[in-house]
C-alpha positions in Angstrom: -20.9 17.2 -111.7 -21.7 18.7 -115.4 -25.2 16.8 -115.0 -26.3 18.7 -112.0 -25.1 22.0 -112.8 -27.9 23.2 -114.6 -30.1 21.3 -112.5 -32.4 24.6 -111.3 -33.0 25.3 -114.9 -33.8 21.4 -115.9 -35.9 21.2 -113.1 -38.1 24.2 -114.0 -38.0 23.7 -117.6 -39.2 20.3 -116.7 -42.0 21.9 -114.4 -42.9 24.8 -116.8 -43.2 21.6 -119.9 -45.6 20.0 -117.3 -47.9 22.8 -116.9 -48.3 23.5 -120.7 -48.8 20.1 -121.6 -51.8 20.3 -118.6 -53.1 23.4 -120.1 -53.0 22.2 -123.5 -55.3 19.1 -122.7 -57.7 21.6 -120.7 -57.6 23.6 -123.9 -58.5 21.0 -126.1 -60.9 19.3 -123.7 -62.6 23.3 -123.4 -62.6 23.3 -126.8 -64.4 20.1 -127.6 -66.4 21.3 -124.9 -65.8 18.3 -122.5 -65.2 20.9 -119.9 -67.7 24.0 -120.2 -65.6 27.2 -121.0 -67.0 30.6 -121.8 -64.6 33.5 -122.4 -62.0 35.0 -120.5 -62.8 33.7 -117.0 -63.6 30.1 -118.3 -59.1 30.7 -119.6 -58.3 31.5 -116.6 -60.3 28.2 -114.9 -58.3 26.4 -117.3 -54.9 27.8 -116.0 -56.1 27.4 -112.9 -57.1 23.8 -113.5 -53.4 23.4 -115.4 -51.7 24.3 -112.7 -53.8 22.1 -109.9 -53.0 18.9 -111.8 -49.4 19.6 -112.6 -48.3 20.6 -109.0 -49.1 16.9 -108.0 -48.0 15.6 -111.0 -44.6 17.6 -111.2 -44.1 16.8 -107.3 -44.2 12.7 -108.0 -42.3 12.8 -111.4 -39.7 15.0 -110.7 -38.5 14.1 -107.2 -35.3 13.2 -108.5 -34.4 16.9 -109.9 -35.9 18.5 -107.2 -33.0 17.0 -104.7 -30.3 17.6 -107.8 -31.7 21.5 -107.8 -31.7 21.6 -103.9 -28.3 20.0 -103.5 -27.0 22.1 -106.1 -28.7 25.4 -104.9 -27.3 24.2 -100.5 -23.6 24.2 -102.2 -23.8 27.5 -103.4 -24.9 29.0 -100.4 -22.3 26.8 -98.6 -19.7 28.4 -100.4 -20.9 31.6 -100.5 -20.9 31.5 -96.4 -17.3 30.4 -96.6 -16.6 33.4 -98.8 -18.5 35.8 -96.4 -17.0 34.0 -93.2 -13.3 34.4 -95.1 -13.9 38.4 -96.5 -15.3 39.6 -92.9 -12.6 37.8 -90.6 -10.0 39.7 -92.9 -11.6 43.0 -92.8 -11.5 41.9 -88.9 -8.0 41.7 -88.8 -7.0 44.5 -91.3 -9.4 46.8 -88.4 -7.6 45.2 -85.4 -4.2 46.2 -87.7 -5.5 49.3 -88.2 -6.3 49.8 -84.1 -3.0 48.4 -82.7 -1.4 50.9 -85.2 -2.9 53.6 -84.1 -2.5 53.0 -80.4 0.7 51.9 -80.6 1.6 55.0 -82.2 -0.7 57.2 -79.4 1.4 55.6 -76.5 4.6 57.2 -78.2 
């Protein structure tokens, strides 16, 4: 279980390391002028372009950590309905408590 309990932040680490190296290439292949940049909006192409070619890329290669991160990410919501389900139905019965108190003590 200790593998897959950081798996949200492996998984976008992982991502995040994807779309640098992407944007580094870009860079380098921008600044050997491979691919024609010119100032700021030719940067932003690039980070465009990085993050094109990694979202396919990071899809493929990190299938695998994507189903640890959504496992991991279904049990905490599981639990945390359990916990909900648990606190309201004994904030119900402390209210019914409550209501057969009172009448009980109306009728007397």
């Amino acid at each position: 279980m200790s593998s897959k309990s950081h798996a949200t932040l492996r998984y976008t680490s992982l991502r995040a390391t994807i779309f640098l190296v992407c944007l580094l290439v870009f860079t380098l292949l921008g600044h050997f002028q491979v691919i024609p940049v010119v100032g700021a909006t030719g940067f932003v192409f690039l980070v465009l372009l990085a993050g094109l070619v990694s979202a396919p890329i990071s899809y493929v290669l990190l299938s695998k950590q994507r189903d640890e991160m959504s496992q991991q990410i279904v049990g905490k919501v599981s639990s945390i309905k359990v916990r909900t389900r648990q606190r309201i139905a004994e904030q119900n019965a402390e209210e019914d408590a409550a209501d057969d108190a009172a009448r009980a003590s109306a009728q007397q």
